[in-house]
C-alpha positions as CSV (number, residue, x, y, z in Angstrom):
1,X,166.3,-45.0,-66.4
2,X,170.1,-46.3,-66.9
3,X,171.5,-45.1,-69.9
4,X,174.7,-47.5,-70.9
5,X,176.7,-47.2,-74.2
6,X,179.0,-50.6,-74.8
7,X,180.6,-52.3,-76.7
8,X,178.5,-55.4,-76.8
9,X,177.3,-58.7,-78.7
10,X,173.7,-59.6,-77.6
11,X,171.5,-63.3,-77.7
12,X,167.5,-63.6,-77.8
13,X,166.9,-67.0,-76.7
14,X,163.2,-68.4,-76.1
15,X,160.6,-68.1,-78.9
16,X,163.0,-67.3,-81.4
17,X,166.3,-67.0,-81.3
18,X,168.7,-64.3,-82.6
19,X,172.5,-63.0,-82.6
20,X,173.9,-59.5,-82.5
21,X,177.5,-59.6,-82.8
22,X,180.2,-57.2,-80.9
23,X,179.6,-53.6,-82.2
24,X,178.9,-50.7,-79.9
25,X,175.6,-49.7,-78.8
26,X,173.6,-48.0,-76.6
27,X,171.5,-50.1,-73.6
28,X,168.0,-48.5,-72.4
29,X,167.3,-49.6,-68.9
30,X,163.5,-48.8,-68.4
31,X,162.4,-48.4,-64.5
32,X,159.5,-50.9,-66.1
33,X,162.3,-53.4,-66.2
34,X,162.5,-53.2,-70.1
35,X,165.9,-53.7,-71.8
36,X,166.3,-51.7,-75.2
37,X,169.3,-52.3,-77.4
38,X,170.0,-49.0,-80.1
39,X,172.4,-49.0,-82.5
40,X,173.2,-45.6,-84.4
41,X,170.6,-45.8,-87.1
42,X,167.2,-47.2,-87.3
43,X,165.0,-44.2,-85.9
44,X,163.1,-45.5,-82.8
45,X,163.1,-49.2,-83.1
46,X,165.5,-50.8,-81.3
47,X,167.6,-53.6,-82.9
48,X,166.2,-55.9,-79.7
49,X,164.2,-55.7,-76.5
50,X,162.7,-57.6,-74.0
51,X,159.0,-56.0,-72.7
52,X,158.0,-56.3,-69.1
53,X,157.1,-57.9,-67.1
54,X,161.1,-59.2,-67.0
55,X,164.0,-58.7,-64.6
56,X,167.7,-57.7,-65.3
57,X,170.2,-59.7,-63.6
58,X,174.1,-59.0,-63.8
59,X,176.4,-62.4,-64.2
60,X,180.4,-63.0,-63.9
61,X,181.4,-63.8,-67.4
62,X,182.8,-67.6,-67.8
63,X,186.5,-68.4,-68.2
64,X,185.7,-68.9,-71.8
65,X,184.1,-65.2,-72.0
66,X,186.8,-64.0,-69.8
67,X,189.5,-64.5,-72.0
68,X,187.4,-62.9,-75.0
69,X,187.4,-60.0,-73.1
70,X,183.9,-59.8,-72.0
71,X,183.8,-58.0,-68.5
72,X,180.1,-58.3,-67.5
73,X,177.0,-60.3,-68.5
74,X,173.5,-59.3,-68.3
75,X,170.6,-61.3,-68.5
76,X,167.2,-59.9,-68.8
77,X,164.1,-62.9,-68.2
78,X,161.0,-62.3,-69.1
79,X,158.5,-63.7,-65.9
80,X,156.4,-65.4,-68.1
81,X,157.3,-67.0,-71.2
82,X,161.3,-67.8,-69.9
83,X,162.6,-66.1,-72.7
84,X,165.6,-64.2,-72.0
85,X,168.0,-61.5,-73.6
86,X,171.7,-61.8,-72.9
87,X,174.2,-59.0,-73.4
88,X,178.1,-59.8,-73.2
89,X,179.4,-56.5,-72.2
90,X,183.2,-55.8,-73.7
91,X,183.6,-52.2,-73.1
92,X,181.9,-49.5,-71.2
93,X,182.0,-46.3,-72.7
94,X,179.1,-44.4,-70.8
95,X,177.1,-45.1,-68.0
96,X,174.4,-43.1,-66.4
97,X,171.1,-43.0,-64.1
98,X,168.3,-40.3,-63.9
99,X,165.2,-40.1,-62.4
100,X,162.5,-38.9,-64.9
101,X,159.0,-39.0,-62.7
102,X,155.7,-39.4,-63.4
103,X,155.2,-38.9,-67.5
104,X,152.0,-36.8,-68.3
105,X,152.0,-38.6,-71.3
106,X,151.6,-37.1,-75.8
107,X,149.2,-34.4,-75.7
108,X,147.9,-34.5,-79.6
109,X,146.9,-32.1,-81.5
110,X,143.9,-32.8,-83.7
111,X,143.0,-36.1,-81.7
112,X,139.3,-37.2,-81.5
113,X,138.3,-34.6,-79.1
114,X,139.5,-31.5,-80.2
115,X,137.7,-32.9,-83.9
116,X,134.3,-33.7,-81.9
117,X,134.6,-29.7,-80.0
118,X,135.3,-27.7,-83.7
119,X,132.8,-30.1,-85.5
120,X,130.3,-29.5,-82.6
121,X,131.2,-26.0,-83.3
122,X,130.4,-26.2,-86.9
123,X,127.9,-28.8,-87.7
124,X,127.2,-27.2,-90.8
125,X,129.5,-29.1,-92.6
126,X,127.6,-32.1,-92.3
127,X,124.8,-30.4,-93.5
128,X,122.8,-27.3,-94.0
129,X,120.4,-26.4,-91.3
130,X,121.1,-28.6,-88.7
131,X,121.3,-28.0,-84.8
132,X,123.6,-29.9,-82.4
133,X,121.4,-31.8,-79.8
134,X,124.4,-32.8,-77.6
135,X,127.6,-34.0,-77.4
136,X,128.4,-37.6,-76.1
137,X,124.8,-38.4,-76.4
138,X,124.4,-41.5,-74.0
139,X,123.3,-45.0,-75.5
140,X,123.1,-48.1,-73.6
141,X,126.8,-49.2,-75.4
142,X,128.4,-45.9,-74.8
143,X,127.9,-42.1,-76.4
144,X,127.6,-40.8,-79.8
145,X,130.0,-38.4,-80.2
146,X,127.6,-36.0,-81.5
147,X,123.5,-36.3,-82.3
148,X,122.0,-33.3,-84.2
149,X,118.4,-32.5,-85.4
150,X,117.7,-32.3,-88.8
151,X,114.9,-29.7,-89.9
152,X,113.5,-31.8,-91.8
153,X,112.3,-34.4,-89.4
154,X,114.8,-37.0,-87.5
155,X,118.1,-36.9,-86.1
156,X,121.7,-37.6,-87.3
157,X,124.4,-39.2,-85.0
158,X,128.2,-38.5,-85.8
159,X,130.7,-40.6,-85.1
160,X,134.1,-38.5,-85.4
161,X,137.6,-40.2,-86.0
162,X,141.0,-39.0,-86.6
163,X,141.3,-42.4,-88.8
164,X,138.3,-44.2,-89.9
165,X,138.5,-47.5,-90.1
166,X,136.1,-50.8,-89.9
167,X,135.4,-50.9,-86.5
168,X,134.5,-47.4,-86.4
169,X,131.7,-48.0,-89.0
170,X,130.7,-51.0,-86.9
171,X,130.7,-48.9,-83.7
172,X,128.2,-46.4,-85.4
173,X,126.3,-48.9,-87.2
174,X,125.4,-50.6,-83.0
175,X,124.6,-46.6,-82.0
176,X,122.1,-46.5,-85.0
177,X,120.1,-50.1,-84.3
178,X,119.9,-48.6,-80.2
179,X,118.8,-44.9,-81.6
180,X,116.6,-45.5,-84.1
181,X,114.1,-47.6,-81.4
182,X,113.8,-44.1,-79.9
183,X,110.8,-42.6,-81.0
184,X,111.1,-39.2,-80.2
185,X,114.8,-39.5,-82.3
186,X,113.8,-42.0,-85.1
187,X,114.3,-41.8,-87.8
188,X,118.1,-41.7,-87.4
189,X,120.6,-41.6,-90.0
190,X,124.4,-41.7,-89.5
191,X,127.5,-39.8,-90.3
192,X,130.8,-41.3,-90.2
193,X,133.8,-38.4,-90.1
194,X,137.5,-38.2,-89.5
195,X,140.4,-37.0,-91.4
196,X,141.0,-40.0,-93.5
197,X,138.7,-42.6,-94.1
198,X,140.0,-46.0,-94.9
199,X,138.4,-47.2,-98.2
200,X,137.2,-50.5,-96.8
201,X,135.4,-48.2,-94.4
202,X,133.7,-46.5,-96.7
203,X,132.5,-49.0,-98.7
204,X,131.4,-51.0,-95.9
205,X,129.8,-47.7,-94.1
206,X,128.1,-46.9,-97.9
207,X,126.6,-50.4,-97.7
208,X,125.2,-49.9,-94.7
209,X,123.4,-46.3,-95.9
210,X,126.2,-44.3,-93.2
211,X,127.5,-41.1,-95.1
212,X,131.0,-40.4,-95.0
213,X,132.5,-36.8,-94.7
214,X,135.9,-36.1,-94.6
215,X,137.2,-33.1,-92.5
216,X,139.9,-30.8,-93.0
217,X,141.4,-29.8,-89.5
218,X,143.0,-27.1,-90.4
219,X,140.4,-25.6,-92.4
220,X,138.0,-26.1,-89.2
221,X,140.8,-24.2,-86.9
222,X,140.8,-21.2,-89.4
223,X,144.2,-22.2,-90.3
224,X,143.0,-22.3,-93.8
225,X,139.6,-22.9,-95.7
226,X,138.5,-25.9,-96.9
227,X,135.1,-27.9,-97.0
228,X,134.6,-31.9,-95.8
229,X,134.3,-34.2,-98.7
230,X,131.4,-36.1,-99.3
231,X,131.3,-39.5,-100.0
């Protein structure tokens, strides 16, 4: 990664076109070939960019440039739309290289998993008396997340989400219609759960006779109490 801070005025031309005029900022060279252009403020979104797949090419300013006082171009081209970036470098104030490896990539706490283990864990908070069968149940389309018995006669498939939304209803709603031809499961009714539950998700899910529960992670670490809410 190349780390340059400049003073600089920067062009998008292609799709759309747009002008940064000469301030200083600070140039991200990815080793994916991405150009980011910072400025001070903004949090993480850069003020432009070009996404790979594109290449970074460095050009002699022209006379005209030259006598503004521009001392390098860049041009960054993106291989397959032709749009391109250019900066007009004035002034560099920093430039540097490192070598930062193979990222392991965000390890999350709370994601899907770690939701499906403690729920696994603690299926009595979608109900009282029910037994896990397994987790990841295998269907034809893909696994349940998790398939319990209930006592009183069928089973239940969950379908756990850190953020329920549409197609996580619809995903559920394909595991039910392959389940409930099952005999030895049938009849199967479905849970949808994650920490928040988009209300189009519910409603749709309600129409289609899936309960939603909404789970409190920290309650189900022991981090404090706290019971799902039924919908």
């Amino acid at each position: 990664m190349r780390l340059v801070i400049a003073r600089c005025s920067v062009d998008y031309t292609g799709r759309l076109n747009a002008h940064l005029p000469l301030a200083t900022r600070l140039l991200v060279h990815k080793g994916d070939g991405s150009l980011l252009v910072h400025s001070d403020g903004g949090s993480y979104k850069p003020l432009n960019w070009m996404s790979p797949p594109c290449s970074l090419a460095t050009e002699e300013p022209g006379e005209e440039e030259a006598g503004a006082g521009v001392v390098e171009v860049w041009r960054v081209t993106h291989k397959k739309t032709g749009d391109a970036l250019r900066v007009q470098i004035y002034e560099v104030l920093h430039d540097s290289s490192h070598e930062l490896g193979v990222d392991p990539g965000l390890v999350k706490d709370g994601v899907e998993a770690d939701l499906q283990r403690l729920l696994a864990e603690q299926v009595e908070l979608i109900g009282e008396g029910l037994s896990l069968v397994r987790r990841e149940f295998p269907t034809a389309i893909g696994p349940v997340d998790l398939l319990l018995r209930d006592p009183a006669g069928g089973t239940i498939a969950v379908e756990v989400k850190r953020r329920g939304d549409i197609d996580g209803v619809e995903q559920l709603t394909r595991y039910l219609e392959l389940l409930g031809r099952d005999p030895h499961l049938a009849p199967v009714r479905g849970v949808f759960a994650a920490q928040e539950i988009k209300p189009q998700a519910k409603v749709l899910a309600t129409d289609r006779g899936i309960r939603c529960v909404t789970l409190d992670y920290d309650g189900m670490k022991g981090v404090a109490s706290g019971v799902p809410t039924l919908f």
